[in-house]
N, C-alpha and C positions, 0 to 999 in steps of 0.2 A: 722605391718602386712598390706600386699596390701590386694584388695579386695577380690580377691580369696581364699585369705589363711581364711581371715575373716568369708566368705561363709562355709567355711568348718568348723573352727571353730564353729560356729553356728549349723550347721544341728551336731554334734559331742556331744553338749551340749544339746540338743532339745532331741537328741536319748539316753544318757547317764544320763542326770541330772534332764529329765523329763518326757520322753516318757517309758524308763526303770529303771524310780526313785525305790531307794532301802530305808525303814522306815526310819525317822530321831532315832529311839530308837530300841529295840528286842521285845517291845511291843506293838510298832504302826502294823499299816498294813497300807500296798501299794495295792490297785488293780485298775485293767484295769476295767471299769466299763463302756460299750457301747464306745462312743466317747470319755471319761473322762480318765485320772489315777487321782486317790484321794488316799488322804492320811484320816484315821481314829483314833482317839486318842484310848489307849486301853479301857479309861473310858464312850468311847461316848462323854462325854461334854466339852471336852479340847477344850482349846482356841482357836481363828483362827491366829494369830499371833502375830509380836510387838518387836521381838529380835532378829529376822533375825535367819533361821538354824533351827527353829521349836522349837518344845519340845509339841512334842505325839500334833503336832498341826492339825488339822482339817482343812483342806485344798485340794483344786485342783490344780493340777500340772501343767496337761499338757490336749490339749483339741482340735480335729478335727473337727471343727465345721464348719456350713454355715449359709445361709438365712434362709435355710427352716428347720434346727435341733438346729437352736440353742436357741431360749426360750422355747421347749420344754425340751430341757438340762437340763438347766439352774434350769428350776423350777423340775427336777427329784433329781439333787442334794440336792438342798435345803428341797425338801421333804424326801430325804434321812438324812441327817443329825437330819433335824429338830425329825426325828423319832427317833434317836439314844440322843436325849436331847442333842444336841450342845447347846454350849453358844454362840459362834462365828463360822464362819466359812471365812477361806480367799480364791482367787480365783485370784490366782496372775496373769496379764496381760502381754504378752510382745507384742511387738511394730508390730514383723510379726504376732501373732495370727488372728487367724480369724473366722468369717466374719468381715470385717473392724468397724462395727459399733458395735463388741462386749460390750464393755465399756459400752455404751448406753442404751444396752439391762439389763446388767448384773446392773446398777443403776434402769432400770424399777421395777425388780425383786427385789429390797432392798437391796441391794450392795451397801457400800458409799466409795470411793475412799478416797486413804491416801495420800500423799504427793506421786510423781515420784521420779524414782532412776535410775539410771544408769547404766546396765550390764557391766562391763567392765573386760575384760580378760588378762593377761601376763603371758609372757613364764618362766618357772620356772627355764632354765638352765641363763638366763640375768637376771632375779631379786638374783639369789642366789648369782650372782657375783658383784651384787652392792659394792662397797667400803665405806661400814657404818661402823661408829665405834662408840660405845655409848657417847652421850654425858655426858660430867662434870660431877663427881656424880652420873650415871647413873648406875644399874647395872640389871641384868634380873635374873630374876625367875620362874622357871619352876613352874607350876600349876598340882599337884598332889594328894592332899587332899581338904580335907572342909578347913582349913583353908585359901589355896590358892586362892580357888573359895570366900572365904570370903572379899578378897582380892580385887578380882574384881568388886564384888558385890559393894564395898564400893567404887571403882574406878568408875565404872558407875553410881551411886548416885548421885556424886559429879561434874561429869563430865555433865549428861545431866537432872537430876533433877528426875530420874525417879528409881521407885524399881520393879526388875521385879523377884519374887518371883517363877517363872515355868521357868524360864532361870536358876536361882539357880539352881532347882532340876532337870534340864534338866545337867547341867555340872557335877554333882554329881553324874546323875544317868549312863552319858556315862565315865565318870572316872573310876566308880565301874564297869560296866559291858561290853563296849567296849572300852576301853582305846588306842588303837591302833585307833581308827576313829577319836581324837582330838589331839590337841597339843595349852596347852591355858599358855599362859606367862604375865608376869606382872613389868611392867619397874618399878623398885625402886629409890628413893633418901632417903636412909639412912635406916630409918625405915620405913617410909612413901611409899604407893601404885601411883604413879602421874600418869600412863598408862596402861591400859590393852588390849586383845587381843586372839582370837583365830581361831585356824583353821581346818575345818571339813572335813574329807578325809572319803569319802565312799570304799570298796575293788572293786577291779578293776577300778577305775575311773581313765580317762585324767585329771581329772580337781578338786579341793582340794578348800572350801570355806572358806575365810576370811571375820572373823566377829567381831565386837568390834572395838580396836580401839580409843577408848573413852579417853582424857589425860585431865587432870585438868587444867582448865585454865592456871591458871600463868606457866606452864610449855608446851605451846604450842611455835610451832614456833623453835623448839630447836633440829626436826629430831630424837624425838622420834617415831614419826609414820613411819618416813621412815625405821628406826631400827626393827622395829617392823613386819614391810611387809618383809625385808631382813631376818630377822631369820626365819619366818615362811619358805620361800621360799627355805632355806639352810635343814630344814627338810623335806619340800616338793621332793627335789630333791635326798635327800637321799631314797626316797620312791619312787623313778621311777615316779614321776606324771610331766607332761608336762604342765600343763597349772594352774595358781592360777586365782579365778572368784571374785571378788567381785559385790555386789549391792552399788554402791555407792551414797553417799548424793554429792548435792552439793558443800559442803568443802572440802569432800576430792577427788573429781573428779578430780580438775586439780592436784592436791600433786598430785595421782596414773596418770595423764597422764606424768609427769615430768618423774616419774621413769620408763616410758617404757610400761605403759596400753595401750591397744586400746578399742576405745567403741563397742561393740556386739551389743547391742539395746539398747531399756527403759523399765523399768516393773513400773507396776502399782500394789500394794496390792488393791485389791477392797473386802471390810469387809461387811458381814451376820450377825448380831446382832440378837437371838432370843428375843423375845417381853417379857415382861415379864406375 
């Protein structure tokens, strides 16, 4: 993508994925809130993130801010939330937000910054036509019940060390009640889970979010990941979406620029911890 196409891409995503974000679940709510759109768990004290994609997560989206409105903001949110008993709240950054010293303001305010990732974008009709074909032993599996998602569960355990218990009931809860906004797969050897993966398609959207990802060690290096973004991309395209988004880690940023990504910006998760 030159830069033009890029520009567009951008403002396309800013208006679609965050400026007129639609819930991650039928039980969150989305509103436009002064300068802010936030997201509200239905419980009040849902988490602020951690799994990429939400799950009834507590969060600001998208935000029009400057000099002179933005720690007023800033502290309206958080006394928002904090009223609704959040436990977390995230406050995701990208690289054009503004005022430029957002980040700054938004740690004065008790906000702690997670690691950077990488927005990066490709065109769904070049990834769908990649020439993957599973490797040795490989085979894939559509993710359609609990025991699928259990599948995965166990594949990200293993893969980064971590249990994330509201990403469970988040795949479970959009399998049972919007199953048409996901599509989550899981690479097998044999009997064994070694890859998983998923992908979140909101209705009407350009752009379709890959998430997971996560392969077991000893089975890295083998073009299971590349497998993984190609099949996504062959349903993506079967659904009319033009564009797949990921946030990427630094590992897989260059894998996704090989296959044809460009980078859009950088996002920053910056996390709200309520005190105990």
């Amino acid at each position: 993508m030159d830069a033009d196409e890029l520009a567009d891409v951008r403002a396309a995503y800013d208006r679609e994925m965050r400026r007129d974000a639609r819930p991650d679940t039928a039980d969150a709510r989305v509103e436009r809130a002064g300068a802010v759109v936030r997201q509200s768990a239905a419980d009040g004290a849902g988490g602020g993130g951690g799994c990429g994609g939400g799950a009834e997560w507590n969060r600001v989206i998208w935000s029009d801010l400057d000099e002179e409105t933005a720690d007023a903001e800033i502290a309206a949110q958080v006394a928002y939330f904090a009223g609704r008993g959040a436990s977390e709240v995230e406050w995701k950054l990208y690289g054009h937000d503004r005022p430029a010293d957002l980040g700054d303001r938004l740690r004065a305010a008790g906000f702690v910054p997670e690691p950077a990732e990488t927005l990066m974008v490709g065109r769904v009709d070049e990834l769908a036509a990649l020439p993957v074909e599973p490797p040795a032993g490989i085979t894939l599996r559509a993710v359609t019940d609990e025991a699928g998602v259990d599948l995965m569960m166990d594949v990200r355990a293993k893969a980064f060390g971590t249990e994330r218990p509201a990403l469970r009931h988040l795949l479970l809860t959009l399998l049972r009640e919007e199953p048409e906004t996901i599509a989550a797969v899981v690479a097998m050897a044999g009997d064994t889970p070694v890859s998983a993966a998923r992908m979140e398609m909101r209705p009407g959207a350009s752009f379709a979010g890959l998430w997971g990802g996560g392969t077991l060690p000893q089975w890295r290096g083998r073009g299971i990941y590349r497998l993984l973004v190609a099949h996504r991309a062959r349903i993506a395209a079967d659904r009319g979406i033009r564009y797949l988004q990921v946030d990427a880690s630094a590992d897989s940023r260059p894998i996704l620029q090989r296959l044809g990504f460009a980078t859009l910006d950088t996002t920053v998760p910056y996390v709200w911890t309520a005190k105990p």
